[in-house]
Each structure stands twice: as C-alpha cells, then as structure tokens.
N, C-alpha and C positions, 0 to 999 in steps of 0.2 A: 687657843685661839691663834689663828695663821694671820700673815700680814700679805695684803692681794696688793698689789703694784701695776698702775696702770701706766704704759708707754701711749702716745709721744710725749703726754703730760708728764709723766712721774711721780703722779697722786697715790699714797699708799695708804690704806684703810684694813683697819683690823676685819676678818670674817671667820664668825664663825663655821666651824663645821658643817657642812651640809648644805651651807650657805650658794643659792646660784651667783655666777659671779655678774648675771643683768642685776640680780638686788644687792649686791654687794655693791655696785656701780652706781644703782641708783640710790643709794644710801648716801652716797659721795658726792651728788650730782655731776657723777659723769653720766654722759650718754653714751649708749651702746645701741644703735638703729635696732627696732625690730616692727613686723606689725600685727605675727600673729600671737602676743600675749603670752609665748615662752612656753607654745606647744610645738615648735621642730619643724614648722610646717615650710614660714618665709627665707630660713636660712640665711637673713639679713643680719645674722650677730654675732656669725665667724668670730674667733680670736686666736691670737697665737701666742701660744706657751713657749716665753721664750727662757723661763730656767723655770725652776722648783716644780711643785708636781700640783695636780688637781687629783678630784677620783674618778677611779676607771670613768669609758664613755658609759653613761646610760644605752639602754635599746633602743631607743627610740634616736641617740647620736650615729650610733650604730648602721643602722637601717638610711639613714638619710644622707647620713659621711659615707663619701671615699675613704676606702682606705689609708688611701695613699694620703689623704689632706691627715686623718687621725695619726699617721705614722709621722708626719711632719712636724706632727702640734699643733693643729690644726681646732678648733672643737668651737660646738652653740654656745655662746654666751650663757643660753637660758635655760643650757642643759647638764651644763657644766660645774661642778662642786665644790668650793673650795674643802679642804685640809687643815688640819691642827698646822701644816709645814707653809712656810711662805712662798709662793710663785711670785713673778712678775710677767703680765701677759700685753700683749699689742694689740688697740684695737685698729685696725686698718683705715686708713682716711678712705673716705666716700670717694667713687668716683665722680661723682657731680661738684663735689667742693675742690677737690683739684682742677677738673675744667675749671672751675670758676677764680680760682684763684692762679691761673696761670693767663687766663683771659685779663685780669685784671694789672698782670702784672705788666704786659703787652701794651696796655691800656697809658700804661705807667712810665714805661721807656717811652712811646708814642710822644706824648708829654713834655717829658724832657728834652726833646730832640728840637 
C-alpha cells in the first residue's frame, strides 16, 4: 500500500493499488473538481506528479492528454492509479477561487487605507 500526498495541503493518505487518485482524494475529503464522474470527458481533474510515480496513462488519458501535459506530469485525477510506491501530486487552485481571492484581497488593502 502506497502513500498519495496531496499539495497545497500536504494531506497524505494510504491508497491502495489501483486505487484512482479522485477516490483516494475523496476518501480524504479532499476535493479534486470534476463533473463527468471520472469518464475523461471534463478534463477538470488535471494533476501534477510532482515526485514518485503513479501507473502508466490509461487509453482513454492517452487519447485525451497532450502529450506534452503526460510528459510533464501532467494526468486525470480519475484516470490516474496510484502504486504500491508513494507520489506526492498537486492539485492546481481553480481559476475562479484565485480571481476571488485576489479580489478579496484588493477589497482588503481598500480597507485599510
């Protein structure tokens, strides 16, 4: 049993072999945006490998990734495998929750002044 590592938290959670890493996630109650139910389709659950390994892409990562994103480390959340071996992966912040959170911070300096 592998240990999956999520950035920017640092939540690390045992998963099994085989294991996607959107239910390894949601096992943890992290969230990992998606909305078509961990068929390839939305491409909303990007992650990046940022050490240790996951397994190979499925065909259907394949088919739907650039290459160039797979060669990065790039891969679906909900397509994506964990390993007996431990990763640690990045889920990328939403770009709606950064506008919002820089709006807010805007909001904040305003404020003080």
């Amino acid at each position: 049993m592998g240990k999956v590592t999520f950035l920017p938290g640092g939540k690390s959670v045992k998963a099994r072999a085989g294991q996607s890493l959107v239910s390894v996630a949601g096992n943890a109650r992290i969230v990992i945006p998606q909305r078509c139910g961990g068929h390839a389709s939305c491409l909303m659950c990007r992650v990046i490998v940022e050490s240790g390994e996951l397994a190979p892409p499925t065909v259907l990562e394949l088919r739907k990734m650039p290459e160039q994103d797979l060669r990065q480390g790039v891969r679906l959340a909900c397509q994506a495998k964990a390993t007996e071996n431990d990763c640690t992966v990045r889920i990328p912040e939403s770009r709606l929750k950064s506008v919002v959170a820089a709006a807010l911070e805007r909001q904040r300096l305003e404020n003080e002044e």
